[in-house]
C-alpha positions, 0 to 999 in steps of 0.5 A, spaced: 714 827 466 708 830 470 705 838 467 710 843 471 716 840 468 715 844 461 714 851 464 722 849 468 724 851 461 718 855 459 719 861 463 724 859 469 723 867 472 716 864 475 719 858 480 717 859 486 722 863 490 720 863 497 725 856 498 730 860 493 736 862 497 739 867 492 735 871 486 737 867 480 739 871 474 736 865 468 739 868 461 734 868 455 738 868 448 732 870 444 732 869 437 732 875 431 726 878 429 728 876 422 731 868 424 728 863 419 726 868 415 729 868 407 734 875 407 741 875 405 746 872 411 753 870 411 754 862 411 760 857 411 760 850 408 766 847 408 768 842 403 774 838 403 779 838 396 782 834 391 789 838 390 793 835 385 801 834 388 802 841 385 796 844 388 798 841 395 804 843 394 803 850 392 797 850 399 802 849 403 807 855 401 801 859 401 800 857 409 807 858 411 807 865 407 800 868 411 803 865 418 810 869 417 807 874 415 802 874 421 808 873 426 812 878 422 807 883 424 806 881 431 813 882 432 812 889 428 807 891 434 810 888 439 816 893 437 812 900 434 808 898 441 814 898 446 817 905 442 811 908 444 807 908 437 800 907 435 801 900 431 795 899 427 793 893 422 793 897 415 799 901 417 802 894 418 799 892 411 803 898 407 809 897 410 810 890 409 807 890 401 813 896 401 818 891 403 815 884 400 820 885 394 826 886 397 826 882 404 822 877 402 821 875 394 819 868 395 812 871 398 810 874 390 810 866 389 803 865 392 797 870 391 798 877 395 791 874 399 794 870 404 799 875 406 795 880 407 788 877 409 793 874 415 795 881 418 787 882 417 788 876 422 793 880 426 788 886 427 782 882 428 785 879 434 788 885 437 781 888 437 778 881 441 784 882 445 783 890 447 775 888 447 776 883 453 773 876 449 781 874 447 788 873 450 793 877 447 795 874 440 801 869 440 806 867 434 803 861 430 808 854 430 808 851 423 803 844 423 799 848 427 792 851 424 795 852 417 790 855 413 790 862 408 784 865 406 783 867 399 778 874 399 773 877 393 772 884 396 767 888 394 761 886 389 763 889 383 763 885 375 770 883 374 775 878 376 775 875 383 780 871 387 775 866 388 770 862 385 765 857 384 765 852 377 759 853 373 757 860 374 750 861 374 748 854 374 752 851 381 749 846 381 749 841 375 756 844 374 763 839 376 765 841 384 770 845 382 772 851 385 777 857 383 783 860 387 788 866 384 795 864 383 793 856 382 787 855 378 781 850 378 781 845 384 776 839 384 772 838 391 768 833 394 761 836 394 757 841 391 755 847 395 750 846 400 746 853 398 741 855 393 737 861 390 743 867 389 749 865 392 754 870 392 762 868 394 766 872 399 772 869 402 775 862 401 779 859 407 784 854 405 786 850 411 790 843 412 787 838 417 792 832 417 794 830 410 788 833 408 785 839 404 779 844 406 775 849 403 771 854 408 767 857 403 763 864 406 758 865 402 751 870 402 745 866 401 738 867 403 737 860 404 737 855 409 739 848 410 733 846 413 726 848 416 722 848 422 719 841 423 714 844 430 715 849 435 716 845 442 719 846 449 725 842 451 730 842 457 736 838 455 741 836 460 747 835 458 752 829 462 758 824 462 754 818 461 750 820 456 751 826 451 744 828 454 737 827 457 731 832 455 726 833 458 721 828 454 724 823 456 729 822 451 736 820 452 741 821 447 748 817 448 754 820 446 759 816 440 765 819 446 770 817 440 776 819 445 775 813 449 773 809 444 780 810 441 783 811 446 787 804 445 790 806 438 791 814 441 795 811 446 800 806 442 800 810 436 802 816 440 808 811 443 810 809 436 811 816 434 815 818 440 820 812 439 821 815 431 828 819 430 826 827 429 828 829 423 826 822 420 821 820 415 819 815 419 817 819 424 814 824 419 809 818 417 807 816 424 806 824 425 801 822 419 798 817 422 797 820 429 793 827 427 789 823 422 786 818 428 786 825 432 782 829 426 777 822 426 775 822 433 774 830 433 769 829 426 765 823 430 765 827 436 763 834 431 758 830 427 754 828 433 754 834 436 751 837 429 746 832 429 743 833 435 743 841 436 740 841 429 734 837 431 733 840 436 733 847 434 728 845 428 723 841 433 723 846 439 721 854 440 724 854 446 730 850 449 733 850 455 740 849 457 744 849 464 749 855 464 755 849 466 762 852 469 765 847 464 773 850 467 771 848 474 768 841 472 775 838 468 780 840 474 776 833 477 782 828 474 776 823 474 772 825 470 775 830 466 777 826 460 770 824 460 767 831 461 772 834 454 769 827 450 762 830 450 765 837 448 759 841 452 762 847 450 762 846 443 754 843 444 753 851 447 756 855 441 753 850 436 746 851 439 746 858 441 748 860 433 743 856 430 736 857 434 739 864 432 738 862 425 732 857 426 727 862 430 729 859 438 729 862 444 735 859 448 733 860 456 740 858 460 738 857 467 743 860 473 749 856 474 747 856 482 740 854 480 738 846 484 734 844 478 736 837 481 735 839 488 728 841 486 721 838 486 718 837 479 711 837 483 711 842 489 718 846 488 721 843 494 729 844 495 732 837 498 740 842 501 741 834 504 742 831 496 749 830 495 753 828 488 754 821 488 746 820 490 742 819 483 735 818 486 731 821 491 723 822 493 721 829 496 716 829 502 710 830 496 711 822 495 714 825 488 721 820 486 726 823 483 732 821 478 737 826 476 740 823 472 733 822 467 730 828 469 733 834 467 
């Protein structure tokens, strides 16, 4: 890459504007004052457990009992709001612990966390909706998301609704985590985090016919440290996960064309099963652990690389892509959910945040590959299906190789 190549994404403001047609507005996401610093910040590991049958019986009754009572409390705001009152999520709290007993008993089989942490939930979401950064919240369907949370409230010595094995000393103790209601449930792994760690929350969620822990935990300790303080402009595409400007190309696994095959016939054995039947119920099995592999595969690659990225670069550059516009192209939108470059965003975005990267999103109308890396040149003839192009300059260009 020649010399102006860096400060494409160093400082993209400074691009020669006499050729531009419109004032590009390019988004820099600088990091806090305080990133890669060791102060108390809230982290989430999340760890698969090894429920006994009972257990995995008693995590699906939480699950059921949190989504009714989210979709009862959905149902009661929808009501109180069209006869003309202020529903709120508290009052929406009291009112179902007044009427647990009666109306519904079998929710006093599992801890009092999962209901009321689901209309906590409830709440969450109407104040996204009302903010603007959500749609109006839905009812939730069985088999889908099932999840319950488990929450310790305030720092305070005394029992508490969650816990990890081993007090003070987590990490030479069996992995092992404590749930109200239930007990002790062995785990895969031991949490990831060091020094002073203080437990906030537990999230129990099923994933195929597996069970996992989202443990919220308040840490000064970071996963890993800075490796170097470079500049890096990443491209994402379909060929390949992404091209940086060093000259790197990272490929992506595209674990959903990979698999495609088996989807496709797993997907036909599972229609031809009776409903209500147990084969059909194993099928069902079979299908959603092959979906669970490819998001893991897709989910592992993606952390790799925005991981590298933002322990070896200062500054990152990255294209604001209209990810909606691009997938209503049937030919290539299969392709383009496959590399998940919406997922690559937020992953990057909050871990420069942890790590002390600024991100410099340029302009969704900027021609970073119309323009001449040498003399800034636009080239208006270039058209998509055209890869490799030379400037007046005597400059070749490659966009597929240069971001």
């Amino acid at each position: 890459m020649d010399a102006y190549t860096p400060n494409l994404f160093a400082d993209l403001c400074e691009r020669p504007k006499p050729q531009l047609r419109r004032e590009h507005q390019h988004e820099v996401v600088r990091a806090p004052v305080e990133a890669g610093k060791p102060f108390p910040r809230l982290m989430v590991h999340k760890i698969e457990l090894m429920p006994t049958k009972d257990q995995a019986i008693y995590f699906a009754k939480a699950c059921g009992i949190a989504r009714h009572a989210y979709n009862w409390a959905l149902a009661e705001w929808k009501a109180q709001y069209k006869a003309g009152g202020k529903p709120s999520e508290e009052s929406l709290r009291r009112h179902y612990n007044a009427i647990k007993a009666e109306k519904f008993p079998w929710a006093l089989e599992v801890t009092k966390c999962a209901p009321q942490s689901a209309i906590q939930n409830l709440g969450t979401a109407f104040a996204r909706f009302f903010a603007g950064t959500s749609g109006y919240p839905r009812f939730k369907k069985k088999g889908v998301h099932d999840s319950f949370r488990a929450v310790n409230g305030p720092d305070k010595k005394g029992w508490d609704a969650t816990r990890l094995s081993g007090g003070d000393d987590l990490f030479r103790s069996r992995p092992r985590i404590f749930l109200a209601g239930i007990g002790w449930v062995r785990m895969r792994e031991r949490l990831r985090y060091r020094g002073q760690v203080i437990v906030k929350s537990v999230t129990v969620s099923r994933r195929a016919d597996r069970w996992f822990a989202a443990i919220l935990v308040e840490t000064t300790d970071l996963p890993h440290a800075r490796k170097a303080n470079g500049t890096v402009g990443v491209d994402l595409g379909v060929k390949a996960l992404a091209t940086l400007s060093t000259g790197e190309v990272v490929a992506g696994p595209k674990p959903h064309g990979a698999l495609l095959k088996r989807l496709r016939r797993l997907s036909r054995s599972l229609s031809r099963k009776k409903k209500g039947s147990a084969n059909r119920r194993k099928a069902k099995d079979r299908l959603a652990r092959l979906h669970a592999r490819i998001a893991n595969i897709r989910k592992d690659a993606l952390h790799k690389l925005t991981t590298r990225l933002v322990l070896e670069n200062a500054v990152i550059g990255i294209e604001d892509l209209n990810v909606r516009g691009m997938v209503k192209n049937r030919r290539l939108a299969r392709s383009i959910t496959d590399q998940s470059f919406g997922e690559f965003r937020r992953q990057l975005l909050y871990k420069a945040a942890w790590y002390g990267a600024d991100v410099v999103i340029a302009d969704q109308w900027f021609p970073s590959s119309k323009t001449c890396s040498c003399c800034g040149t636009i080239n208006d003839a270039l058209v998509l299906g055209v890869s490799a192009w030379s400037c007046g300059c005597g400059a070749d260009h490659d966009r597929d190789a240069e971001p």
